[in-house]
Structures are given as C-alpha cells and as structure tokens.
LOMARTI-526156 format. One record per residue: x, y, z of N, C-alpha, C in turn. Coordinates in steps of 0.05 Angstrom, whole numbers, padded with zeros to 5 digits, always signed. Layout:
// LOMARTI-526156
XYZXYZXYZ...
END
This chain:
// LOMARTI-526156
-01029+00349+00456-01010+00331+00470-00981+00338+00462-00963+00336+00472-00929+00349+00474-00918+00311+00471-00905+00305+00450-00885+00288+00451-00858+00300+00453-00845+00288+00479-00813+00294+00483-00800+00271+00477-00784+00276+00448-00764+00247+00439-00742+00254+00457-00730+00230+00452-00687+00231+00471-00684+00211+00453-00649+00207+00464-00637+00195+00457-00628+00173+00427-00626+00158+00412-00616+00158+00387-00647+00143+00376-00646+00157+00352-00669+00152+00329-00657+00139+00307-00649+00113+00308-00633+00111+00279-00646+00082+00271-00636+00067+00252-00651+00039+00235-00649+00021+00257-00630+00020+00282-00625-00005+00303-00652-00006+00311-00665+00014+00315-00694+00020+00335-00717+00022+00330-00718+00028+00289-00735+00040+00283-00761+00023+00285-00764+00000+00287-00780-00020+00291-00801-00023+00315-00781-00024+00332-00795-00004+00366-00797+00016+00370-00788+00030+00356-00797+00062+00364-00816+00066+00345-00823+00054+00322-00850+00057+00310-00874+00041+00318-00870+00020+00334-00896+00009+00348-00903+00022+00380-00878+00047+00389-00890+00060+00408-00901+00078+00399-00896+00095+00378-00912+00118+00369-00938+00108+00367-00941+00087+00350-00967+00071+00346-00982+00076+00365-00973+00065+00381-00988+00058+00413-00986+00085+00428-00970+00107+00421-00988+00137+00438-00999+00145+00422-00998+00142+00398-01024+00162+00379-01041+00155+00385-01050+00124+00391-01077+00116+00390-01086+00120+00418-01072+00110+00443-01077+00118+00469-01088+00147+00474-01074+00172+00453-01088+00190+00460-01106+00204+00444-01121+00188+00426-01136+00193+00421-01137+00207+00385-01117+00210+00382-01106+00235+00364-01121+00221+00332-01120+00190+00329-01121+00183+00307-01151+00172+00297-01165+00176+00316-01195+00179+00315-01215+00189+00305-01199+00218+00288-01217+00234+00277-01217+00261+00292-01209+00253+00328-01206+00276+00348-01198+00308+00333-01205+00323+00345-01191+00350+00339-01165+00364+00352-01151+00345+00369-01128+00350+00385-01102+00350+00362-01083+00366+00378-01063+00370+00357-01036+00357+00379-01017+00359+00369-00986+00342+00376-00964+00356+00370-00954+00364+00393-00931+00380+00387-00900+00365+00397-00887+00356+00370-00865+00339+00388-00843+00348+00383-00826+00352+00410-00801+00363+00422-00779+00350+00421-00755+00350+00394-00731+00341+00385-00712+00349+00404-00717+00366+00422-00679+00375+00433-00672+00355+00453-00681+00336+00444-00662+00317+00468-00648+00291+00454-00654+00285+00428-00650+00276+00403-00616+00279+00401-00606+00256+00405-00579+00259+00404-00563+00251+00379-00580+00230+00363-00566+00222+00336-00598+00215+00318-00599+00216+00292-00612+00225+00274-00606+00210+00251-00621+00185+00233-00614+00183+00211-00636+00185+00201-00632+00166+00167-00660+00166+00155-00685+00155+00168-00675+00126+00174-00701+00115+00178-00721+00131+00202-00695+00148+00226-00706+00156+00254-00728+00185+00237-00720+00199+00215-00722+00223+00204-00749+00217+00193-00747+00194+00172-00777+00183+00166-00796+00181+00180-00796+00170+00206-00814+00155+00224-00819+00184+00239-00798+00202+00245-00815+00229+00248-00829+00252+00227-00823+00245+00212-00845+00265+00178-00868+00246+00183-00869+00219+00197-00896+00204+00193-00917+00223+00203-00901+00231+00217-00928+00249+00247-00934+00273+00238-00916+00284+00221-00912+00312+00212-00929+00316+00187-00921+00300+00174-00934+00291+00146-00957+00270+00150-00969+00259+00162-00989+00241+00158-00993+00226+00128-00981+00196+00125-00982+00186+00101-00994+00157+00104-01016+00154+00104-01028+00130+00112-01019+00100+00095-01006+00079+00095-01006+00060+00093-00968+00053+00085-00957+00076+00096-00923+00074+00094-00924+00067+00120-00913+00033+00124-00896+00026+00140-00872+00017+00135-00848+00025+00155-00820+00023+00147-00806+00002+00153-00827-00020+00176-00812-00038+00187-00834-00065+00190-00849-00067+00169-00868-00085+00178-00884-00079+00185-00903-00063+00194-00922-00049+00211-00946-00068+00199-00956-00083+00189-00981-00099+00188-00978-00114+00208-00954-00128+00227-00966-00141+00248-00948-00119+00275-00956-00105+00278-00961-00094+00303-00982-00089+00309-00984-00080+00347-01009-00081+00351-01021-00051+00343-01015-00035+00338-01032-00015+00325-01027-00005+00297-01041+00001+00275-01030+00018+00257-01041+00051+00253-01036+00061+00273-01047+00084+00275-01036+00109+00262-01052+00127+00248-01045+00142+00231-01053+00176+00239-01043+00194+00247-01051+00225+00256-01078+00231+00227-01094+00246+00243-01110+00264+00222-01101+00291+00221-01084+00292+00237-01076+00329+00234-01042+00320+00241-01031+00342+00223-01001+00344+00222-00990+00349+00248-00966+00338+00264-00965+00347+00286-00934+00373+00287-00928+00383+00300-00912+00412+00301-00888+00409+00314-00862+00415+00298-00837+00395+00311-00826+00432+00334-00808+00422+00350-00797+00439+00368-00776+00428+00373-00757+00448+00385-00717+00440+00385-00715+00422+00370-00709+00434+00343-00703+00411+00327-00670+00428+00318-00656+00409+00320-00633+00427+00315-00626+00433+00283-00610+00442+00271-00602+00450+00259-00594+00429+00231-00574+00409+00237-00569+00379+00222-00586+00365+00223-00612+00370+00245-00637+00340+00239-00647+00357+00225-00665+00389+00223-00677+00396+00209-00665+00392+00183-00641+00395+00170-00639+00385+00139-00646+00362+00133-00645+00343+00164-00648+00316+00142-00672+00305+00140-00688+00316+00166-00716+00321+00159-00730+00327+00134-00711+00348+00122-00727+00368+00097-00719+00343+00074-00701+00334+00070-00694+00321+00054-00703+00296+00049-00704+00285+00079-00734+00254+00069-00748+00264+00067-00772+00287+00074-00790+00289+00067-00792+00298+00039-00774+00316+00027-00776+00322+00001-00772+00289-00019-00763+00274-00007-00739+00259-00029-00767+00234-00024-00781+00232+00001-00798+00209+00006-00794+00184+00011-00764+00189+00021-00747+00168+00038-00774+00143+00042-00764+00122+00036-00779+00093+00057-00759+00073+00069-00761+00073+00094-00744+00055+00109-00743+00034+00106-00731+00015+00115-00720-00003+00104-00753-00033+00099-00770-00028+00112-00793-00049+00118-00801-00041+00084-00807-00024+00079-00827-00023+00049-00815-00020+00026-00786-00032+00033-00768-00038+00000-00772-00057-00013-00784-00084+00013-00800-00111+00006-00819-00107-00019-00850-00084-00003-00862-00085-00023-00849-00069-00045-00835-00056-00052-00830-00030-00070-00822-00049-00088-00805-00066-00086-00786-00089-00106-00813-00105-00112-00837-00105-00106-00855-00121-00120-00861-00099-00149-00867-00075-00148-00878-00061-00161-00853-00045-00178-00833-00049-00177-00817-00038-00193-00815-00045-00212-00816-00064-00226-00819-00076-00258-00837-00064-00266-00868-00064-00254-00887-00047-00272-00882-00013-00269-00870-00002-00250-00861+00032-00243-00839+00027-00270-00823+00018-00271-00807+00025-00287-00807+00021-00318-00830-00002-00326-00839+00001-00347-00856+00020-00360-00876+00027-00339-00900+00049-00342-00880+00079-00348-00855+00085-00335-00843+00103-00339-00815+00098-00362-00813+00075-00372-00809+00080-00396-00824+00081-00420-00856+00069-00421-00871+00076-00431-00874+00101-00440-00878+00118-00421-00877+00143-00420-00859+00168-00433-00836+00159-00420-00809+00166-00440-00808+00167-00467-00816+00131-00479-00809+00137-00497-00842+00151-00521-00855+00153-00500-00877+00163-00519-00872+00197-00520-00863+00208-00498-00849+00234-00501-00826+00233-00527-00809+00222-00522-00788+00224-00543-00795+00222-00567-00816+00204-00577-00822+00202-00604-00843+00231-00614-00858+00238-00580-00874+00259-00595-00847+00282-00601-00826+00281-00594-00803+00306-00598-00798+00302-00626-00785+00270-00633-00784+00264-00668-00801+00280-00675-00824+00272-00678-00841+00278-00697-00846+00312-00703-00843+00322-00672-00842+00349-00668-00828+00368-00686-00798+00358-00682-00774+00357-00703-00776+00358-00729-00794+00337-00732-00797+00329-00767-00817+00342-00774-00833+00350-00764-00845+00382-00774-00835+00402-00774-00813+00414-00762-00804+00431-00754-00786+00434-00783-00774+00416-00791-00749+00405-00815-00771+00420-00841-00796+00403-00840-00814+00403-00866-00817+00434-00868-00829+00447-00845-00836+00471-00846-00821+00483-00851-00793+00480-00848-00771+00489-00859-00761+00497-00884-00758+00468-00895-00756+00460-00916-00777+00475-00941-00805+00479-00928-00830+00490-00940-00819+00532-00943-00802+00540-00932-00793+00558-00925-00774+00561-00949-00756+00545-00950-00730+00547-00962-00734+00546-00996-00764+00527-01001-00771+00519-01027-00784+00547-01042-00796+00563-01016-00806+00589-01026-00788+00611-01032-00767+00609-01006-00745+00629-01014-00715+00612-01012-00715+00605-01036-00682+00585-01038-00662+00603-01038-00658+00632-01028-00636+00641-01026-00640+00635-00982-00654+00626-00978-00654+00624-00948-00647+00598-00944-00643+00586-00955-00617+00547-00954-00599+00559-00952-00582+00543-00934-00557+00546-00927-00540+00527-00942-00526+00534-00967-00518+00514-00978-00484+00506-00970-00472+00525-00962-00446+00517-00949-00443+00496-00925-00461+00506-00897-00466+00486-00884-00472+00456-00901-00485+00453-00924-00499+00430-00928-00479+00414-00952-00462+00433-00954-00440+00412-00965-00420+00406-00953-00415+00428-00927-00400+00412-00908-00407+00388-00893-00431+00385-00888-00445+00358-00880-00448+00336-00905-00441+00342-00921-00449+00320-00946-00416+00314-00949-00396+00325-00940-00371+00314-00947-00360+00307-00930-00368+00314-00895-00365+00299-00876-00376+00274-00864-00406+00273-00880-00425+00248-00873-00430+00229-00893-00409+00236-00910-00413+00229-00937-00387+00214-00946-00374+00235-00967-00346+00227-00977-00325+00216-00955-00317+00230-00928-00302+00221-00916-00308+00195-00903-00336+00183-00896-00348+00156-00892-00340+00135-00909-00334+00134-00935-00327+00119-00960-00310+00097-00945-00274+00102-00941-00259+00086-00926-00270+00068-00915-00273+00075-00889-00283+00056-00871-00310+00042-00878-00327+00054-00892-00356+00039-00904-00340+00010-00925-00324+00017-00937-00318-00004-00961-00302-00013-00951-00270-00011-00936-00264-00038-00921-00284-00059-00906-00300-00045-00881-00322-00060-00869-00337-00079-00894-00335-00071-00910-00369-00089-00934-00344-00104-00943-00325-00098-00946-00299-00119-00965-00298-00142-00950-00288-00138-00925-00285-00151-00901-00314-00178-00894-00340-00174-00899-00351-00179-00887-00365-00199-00913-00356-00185-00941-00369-00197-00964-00350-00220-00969-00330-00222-00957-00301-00245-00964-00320-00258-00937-00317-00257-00920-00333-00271-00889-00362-00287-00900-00375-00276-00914-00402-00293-00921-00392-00315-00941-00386-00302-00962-00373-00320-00986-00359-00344-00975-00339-00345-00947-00325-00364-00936-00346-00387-00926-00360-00373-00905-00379-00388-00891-00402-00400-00910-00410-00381-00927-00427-00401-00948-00418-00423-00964-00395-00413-00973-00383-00436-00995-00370-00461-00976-00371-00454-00952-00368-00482-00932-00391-00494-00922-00414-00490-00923-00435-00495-00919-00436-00511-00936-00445-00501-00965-00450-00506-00985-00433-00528-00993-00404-00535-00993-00398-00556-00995-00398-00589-00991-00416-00587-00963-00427-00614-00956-00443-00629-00978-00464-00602-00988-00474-00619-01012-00468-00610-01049-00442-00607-01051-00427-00602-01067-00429-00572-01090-00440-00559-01079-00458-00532-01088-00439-00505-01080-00417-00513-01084-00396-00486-01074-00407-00461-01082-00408-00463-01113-00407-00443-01132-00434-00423-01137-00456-00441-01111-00472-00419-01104-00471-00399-01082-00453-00407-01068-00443-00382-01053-00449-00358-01071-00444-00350-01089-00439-00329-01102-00468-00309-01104-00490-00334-01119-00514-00329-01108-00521-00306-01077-00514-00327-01060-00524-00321-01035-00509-00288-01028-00481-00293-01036-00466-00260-01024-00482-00253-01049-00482-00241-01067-00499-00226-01093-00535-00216-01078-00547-00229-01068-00578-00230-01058-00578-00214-01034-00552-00230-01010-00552-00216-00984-00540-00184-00978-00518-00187-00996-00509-00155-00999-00527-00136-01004-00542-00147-01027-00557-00116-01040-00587-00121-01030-00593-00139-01019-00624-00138-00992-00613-00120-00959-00593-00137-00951-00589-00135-00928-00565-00124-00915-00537-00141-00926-00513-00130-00915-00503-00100-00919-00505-00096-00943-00492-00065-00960-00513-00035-00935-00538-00045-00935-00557-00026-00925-00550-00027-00899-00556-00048-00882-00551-00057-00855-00525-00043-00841-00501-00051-00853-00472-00044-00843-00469-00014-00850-00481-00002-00866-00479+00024-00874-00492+00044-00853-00516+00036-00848-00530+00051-00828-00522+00050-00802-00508+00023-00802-00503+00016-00771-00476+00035-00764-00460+00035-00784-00433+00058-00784-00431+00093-00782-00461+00087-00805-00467+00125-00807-00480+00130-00783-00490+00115-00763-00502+00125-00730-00491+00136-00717-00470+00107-00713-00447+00108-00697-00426+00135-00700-00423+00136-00731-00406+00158-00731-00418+00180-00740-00441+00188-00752-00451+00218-00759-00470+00216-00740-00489+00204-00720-00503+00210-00707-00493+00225-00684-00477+00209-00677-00456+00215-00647-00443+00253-00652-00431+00250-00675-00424+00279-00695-00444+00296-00689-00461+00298-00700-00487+00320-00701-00495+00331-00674-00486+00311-00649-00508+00299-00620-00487+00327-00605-00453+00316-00613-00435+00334-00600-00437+00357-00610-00430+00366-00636-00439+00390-00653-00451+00410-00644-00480+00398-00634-00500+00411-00630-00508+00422-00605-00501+00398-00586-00500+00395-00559-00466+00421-00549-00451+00420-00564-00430+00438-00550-00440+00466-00559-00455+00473-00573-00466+00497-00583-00488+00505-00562-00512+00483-00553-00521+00491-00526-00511+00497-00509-00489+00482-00502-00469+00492-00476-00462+00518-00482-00449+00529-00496-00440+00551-00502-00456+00582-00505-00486+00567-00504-00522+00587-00506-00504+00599-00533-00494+00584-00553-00497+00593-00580-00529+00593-00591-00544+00564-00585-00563+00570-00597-00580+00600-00592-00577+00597-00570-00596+00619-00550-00589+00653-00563-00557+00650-00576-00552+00673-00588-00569+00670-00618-00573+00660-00629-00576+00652-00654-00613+00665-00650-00626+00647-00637-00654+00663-00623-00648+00695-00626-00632+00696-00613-00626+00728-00603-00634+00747-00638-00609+00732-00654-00611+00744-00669-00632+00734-00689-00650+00730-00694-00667+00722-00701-00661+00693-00728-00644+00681-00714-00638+00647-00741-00657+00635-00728-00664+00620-00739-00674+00601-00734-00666+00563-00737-00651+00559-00701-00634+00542-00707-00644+00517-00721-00668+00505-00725-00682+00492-00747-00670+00490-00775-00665+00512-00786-00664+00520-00806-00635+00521-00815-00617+00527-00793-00591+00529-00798-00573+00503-00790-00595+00490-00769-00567+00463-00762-00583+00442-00770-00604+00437-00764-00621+00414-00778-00624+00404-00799-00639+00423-00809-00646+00416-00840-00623+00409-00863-00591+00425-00858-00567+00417-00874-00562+00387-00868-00564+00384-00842-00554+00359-00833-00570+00338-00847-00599+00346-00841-00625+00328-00850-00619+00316-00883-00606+00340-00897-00607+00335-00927-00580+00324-00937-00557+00333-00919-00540+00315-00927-00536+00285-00924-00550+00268-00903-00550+00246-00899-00571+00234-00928-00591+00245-00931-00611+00240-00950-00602+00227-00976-00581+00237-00975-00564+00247-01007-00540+00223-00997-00524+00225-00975-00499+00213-00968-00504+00190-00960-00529+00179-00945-00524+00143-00949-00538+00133-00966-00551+00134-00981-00561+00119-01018-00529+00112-01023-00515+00139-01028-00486+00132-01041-00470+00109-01024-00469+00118-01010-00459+00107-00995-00466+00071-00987-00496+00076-00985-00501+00038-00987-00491+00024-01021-00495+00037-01036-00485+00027-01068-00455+00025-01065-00437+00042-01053-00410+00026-01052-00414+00005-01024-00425+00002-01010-00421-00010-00999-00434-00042-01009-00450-00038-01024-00461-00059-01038-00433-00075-01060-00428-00058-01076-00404-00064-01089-00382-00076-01076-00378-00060-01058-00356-00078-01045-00354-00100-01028-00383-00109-01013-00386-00139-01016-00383-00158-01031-00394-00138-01051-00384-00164-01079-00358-00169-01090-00345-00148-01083-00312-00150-01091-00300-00168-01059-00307-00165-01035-00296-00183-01026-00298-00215-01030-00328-00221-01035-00341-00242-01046-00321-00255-01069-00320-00234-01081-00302-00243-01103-00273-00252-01106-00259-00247-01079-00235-00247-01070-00234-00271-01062-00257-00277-01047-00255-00314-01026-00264-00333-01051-00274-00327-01071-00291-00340-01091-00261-00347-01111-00241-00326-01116-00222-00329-01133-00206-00347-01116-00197-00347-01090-00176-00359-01071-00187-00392-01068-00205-00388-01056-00225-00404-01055-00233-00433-01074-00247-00411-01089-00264-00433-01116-00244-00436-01135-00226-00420-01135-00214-00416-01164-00224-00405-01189-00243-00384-01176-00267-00369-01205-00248-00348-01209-00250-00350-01236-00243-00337-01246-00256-00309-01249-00255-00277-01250-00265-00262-01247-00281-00259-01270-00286-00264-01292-00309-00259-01323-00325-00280-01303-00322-00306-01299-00336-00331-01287-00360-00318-01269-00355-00303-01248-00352-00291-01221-00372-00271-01236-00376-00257-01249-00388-00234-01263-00411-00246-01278-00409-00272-01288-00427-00280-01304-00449-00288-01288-00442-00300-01262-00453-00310-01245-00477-00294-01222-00461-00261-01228-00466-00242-01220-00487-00229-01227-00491-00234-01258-00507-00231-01274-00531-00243-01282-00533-00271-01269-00547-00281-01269-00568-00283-01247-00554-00273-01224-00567-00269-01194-00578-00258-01191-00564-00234-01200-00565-00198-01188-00602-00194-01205-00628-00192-01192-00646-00176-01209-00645-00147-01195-00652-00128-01214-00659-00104-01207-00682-00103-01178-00693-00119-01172-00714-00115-01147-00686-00109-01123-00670-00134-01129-00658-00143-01094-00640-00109-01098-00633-00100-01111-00618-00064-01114-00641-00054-01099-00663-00051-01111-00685-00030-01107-00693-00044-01070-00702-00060-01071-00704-00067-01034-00687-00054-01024-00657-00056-01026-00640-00048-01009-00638-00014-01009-00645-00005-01031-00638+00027-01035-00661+00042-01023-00691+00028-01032-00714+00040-01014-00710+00041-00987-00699+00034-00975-00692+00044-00947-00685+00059-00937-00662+00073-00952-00639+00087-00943-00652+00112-00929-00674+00126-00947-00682+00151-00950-00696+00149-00911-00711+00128-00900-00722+00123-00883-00707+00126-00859-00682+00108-00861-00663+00111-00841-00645+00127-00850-00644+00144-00861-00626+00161-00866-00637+00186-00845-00667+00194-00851-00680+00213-00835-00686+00203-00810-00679+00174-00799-00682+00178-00769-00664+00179-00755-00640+00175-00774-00615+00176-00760-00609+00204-00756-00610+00222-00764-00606+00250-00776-00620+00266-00749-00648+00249-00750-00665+00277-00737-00660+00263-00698-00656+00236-00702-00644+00224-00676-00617+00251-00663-00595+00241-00677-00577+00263-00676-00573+00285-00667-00600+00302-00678-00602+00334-00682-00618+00337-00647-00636+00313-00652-00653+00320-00625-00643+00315-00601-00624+00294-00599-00604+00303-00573-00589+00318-00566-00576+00323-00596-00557+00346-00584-00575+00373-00576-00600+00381-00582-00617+00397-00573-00624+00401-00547-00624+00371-00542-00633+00358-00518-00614+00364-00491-00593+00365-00493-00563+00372-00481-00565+00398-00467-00562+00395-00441-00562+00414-00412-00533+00430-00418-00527+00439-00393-00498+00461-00404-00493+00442-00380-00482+00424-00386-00460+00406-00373-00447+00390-00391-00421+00381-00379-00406+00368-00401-00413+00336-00397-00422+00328-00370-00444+00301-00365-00463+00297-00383-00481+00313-00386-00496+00313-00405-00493+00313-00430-00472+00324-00436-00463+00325-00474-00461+00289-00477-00441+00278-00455-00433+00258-00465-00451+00233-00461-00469+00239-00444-00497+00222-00441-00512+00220-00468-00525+00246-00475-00540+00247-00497-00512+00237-00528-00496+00239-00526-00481+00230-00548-00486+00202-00545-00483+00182-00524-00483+00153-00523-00513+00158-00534-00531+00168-00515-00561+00160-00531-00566+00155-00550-00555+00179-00574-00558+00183-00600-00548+00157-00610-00528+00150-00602-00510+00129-00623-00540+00095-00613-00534+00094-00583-00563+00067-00574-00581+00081-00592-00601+00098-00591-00629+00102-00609-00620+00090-00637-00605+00115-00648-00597+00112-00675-00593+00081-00681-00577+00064-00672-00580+00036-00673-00599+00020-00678-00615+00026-00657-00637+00009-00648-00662+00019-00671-00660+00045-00675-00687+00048-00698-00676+00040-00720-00651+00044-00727-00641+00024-00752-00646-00002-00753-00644-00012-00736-00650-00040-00740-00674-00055-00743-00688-00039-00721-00720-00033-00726-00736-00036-00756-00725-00005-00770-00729+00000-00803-00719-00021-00812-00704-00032-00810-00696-00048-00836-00709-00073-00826-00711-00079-00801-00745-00104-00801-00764-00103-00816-00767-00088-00806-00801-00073-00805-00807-00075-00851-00781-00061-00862-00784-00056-00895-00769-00082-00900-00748-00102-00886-00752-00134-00902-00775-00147-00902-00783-00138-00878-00818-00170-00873-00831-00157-00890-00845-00130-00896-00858-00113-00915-00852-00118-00942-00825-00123-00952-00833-00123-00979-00827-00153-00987-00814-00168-00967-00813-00202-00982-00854-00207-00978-00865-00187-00960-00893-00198-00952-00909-00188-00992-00895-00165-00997-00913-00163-01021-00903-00170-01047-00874-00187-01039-00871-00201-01067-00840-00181-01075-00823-00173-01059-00807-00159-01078-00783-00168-01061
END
C-alpha cells in the first residue's frame, strides 16, 4: 500500500492525523499479522515538527503502546507488523526524523503517563549511579593500597616532595581559617549555652557543654566540613586540569603511574593534616569559649581551666580524633576521583569540582553520624 502525506504535520493536528493513520492501517489490513508492506510518500509535506516526525517513525519504527495524544480512546489502536519505507522525504524532515527517532521523542499525549513514572525512573537511576560511584571509591582505594603496598617495598618509589607539598597546602596553610572558624563558633555556643543555662541559674556550666561539644563534635565536624570545601575542590581542579591537558595520558605514556604519583601523596597528606588540624581546632573552641565565659561570666582564666579540667576526659579527645583518619580518606579519595573523572572540557572541570565539594560534604557528615551513634552506642 503507498501512503501520500500533504500539507502540515505539526502538534495542531497531531491528534487527527493519528486517529486517521489508525483507521488506514487497520482498513488495510496491514496490522493483522498480513504480509503487506507500506510505502509512505513525504514530498508533499510542507511543514514538519516533532510531534508530526514522531507520529511518522510510528509507521517506520513500529512501537506498540506509544500514544502521543491519548490514543486509548480512539476508535482504533492499530499498530504495523512490518516497518513501512519513507519516499521524498526532503532533506530538513529527514534530520528531524533521524533525531526523534534516535532521541525517542514522545508527543505531547504520553508526558501524562511519563510524569507518573518519573520518580521511580529517576530514583532507580540514581540508585544506580550511586552504586557505580561507590564501586569507583572503592576501586580507587585499592588502587592507593596497592600502591602504597608498592612504595613500602620500594620506598625510594614515594614521592616525597609531592607529599609535602600537599601536607603544607592541606595542612599548614588551612590553620588560619580552621582556628578563626572554631574561635568564632566556640564564643557562639558558650553564648547560647550560658543563656540557656541561665533560666535555671547554672551559667557556669556552659563551660562543661563547649569543653564535651568541641572535642566530640564541633572541632571534628567544622574541620572536615572546611578541608572538603577547600582541599577537596583543590585536588578535583588539580587533577581534572591535568586531564584536560592528556597530562595524565602522557604520564601512561611514560610509564608513571598516575595512582602513584597524584593520589597516594594527596591520600597521605590529608591522613597526617586533619588529626592536626582537628586538635587546633579543638583548642580553639575552647579559647573562644573562654573569651564569652571571661566577658560574660566574669571567669577568670585559672577558674576557666580548672573547670576544663574537670570536664575534659581523655575518651571525649579520643571520639573526636578517631574519626579523622576515616574522613580524612574519603575526602581525599572523593577529590582524586573526580578530578579523574573530568572530560577535556572546561564544563566539566567545573561540574566535577562542585561534585567533589556536595559528595565530600555529604559523606562527611554521613561519617561522623554513623561514628557518634557507634560509639555513644558502646559506651565511649
């Protein structure tokens, strides 16, 4: 059978022009199982969009249960068993032909259903994602070990210059801004507690509370949340402008192994650089603490120390420090794996940089759940 289209194919029509197709496929027999074929003739086709482009791949493509405009109440829903064969198709319809059919365009009738099933499509495919991404971590963190297992056999193969340039950039130069932030934030609790606390005349345990929350929660918390933000993001660009550049790809060439040379320094300087780093930042909660407590209470600083001393046990140190080593390596290997991750576009650099800094966040915060409920659960 020869279908000859005319005149405009676009969304005004697509509704009626898909319940006539309906109604000649089935009239001739075509959708029966028949062995007849369909050859339909575009050159009279004067304008062309999606939806008109879709509703012709229907015939071309045979896709049984895409309707674009409602098609459960028309009177036919008839579907080709054999592809039918386009002719004068010009030049501008054939691209846009190629392109809904590649792209799988749906017109405007089955966005209804599509918006039913998009919450579960889009969860199932972040599901997915992130079960890919974590198998890359972990990929990574063998890759580091095996490394590492490398370097322990032949320690003239560590790169120790790289790894003190990462320990004094992820490290020492972090100090500043780590210890204003904990100063800032340890005077902020001490305020809000010792106003609390005053309703029922108990000022002077404020001190308590900043002493317990710093070295459990605040000192570790604010530290990690800073070293993300700023060495994660670091490592993501680092690494990621070295892909752009197919530095890595030279490095292959010459037989490095970029594991070995950008990873693992990075990996070990953080290791090393936020422990230190949470202990001043621990400290200097307590020196802001101590600032709202002197203004404040009128404590005297021996007072303030004694108090300190009486709070402070060696566990609430050790909670806060056992962590570091945890989020220190996921912040690290987060970092390293985006910027790996990074296409030779400069879109992409700055995509995977935001990533690094959201992940890096978000598994920080994660860790340090996950090791408070864990160890108040076994007593420490």
């Amino acid at each position: 059978m020869r279908l000859a289209l005319h005149g405009r194919w676009t969304i005004d029509g697509a509704a009626r022009l898909e319940r006539l197709l309906d109604r000649l496929v089935a009239r001739a027999g075509l959708d029966a199982g028949n062995a007849g074929t369909l050859a339909v003739d575009l050159s009279a086709v004067r304008e062309l969009d999606t939806a008109g482009a879709w509703l012709i791949n229907r015939l071309r493509h045979p896709a049984p249960g895409l309707r674009p405009c409602g098609a459960a109440n028309t009177e036919a829903s008839a579907t080709l068993t054999a592809p039918a064969t386009l002719t004068g198709v010009r030049s501008d319809h054939a691209l846009l032909l190629e392109l809904v059919a590649a792209n799988g365009a749906q017109a405007p009738g089955g966005q209804s259903r599509a918006r039913g099933t998009t919450l579960i499509s889009d969860l199932g495919r972040g599901t997915g994602d992130t079960a890919r991404y974590l198998h890359a971590l972990i990929a990574l963190l063998g890759a580091v070990l095996a490394g590492l297992g490398r370097a322990f056999v032949r320690p003239r193969s560590f790169r120790l210059q790289p790894f003190v340039h990462h320990l004094d950039h992820a490290g020492l130069r972090a100090v500043p801004i780590v210890a204003l932030i904990c100063v800032l934030i340890g005077a902020v609790v001490m305020q809000q507690g010792a106003s609390q606390l005053a309703a029922y005349g108990a000022e002077v345990y404020a001190v308590e509370l900043v002493a317990i929350l710093s070295l459990r929660e605040i000192g570790v918390l604010l530290t990690a949340i800073l070293v993300a933000g700023r060495t994660a993001s670091a490592f993501t660009a680092e690494i990621g402008a070295m892909k752009m550049r197919e530095e890595i790809d030279a490095m292959r060439t010459l037989d490095i192994e970029p594991v070995a040379a950008l990873v693992i320094p990075r990996v070990l300087a953080l290791l090393i650089a936020v422990p230190l780093l949470v202990f001043v930042a621990d400290v200097m909660c307590l020196v802001g603490g101590w600032v709202v407590a002197s203004v404040r209470l009128g404590m005297e600083p021996f007072d303030y120390l004694l108090r300190l001393q009486d709070a402070i046990e060696p566990r609430h140190l050790f909670v806060g420090l056992i962590k570091t080593p945890a989020i220190a390596l996921a912040i690290a290997l987060i970092g390293c794996l985006e910027g790996l991750r990074t296409a030779g576009s400069a879109e992409s650099l700055g995509q995977h940089v935001t990533g690094a800094v959201v992940k890096a966040i978000f598994v920080v915060i994660v860790l340090d759940a996950i090791f408070a409920l864990f160890l108040l659960a076994i007593g420490l």
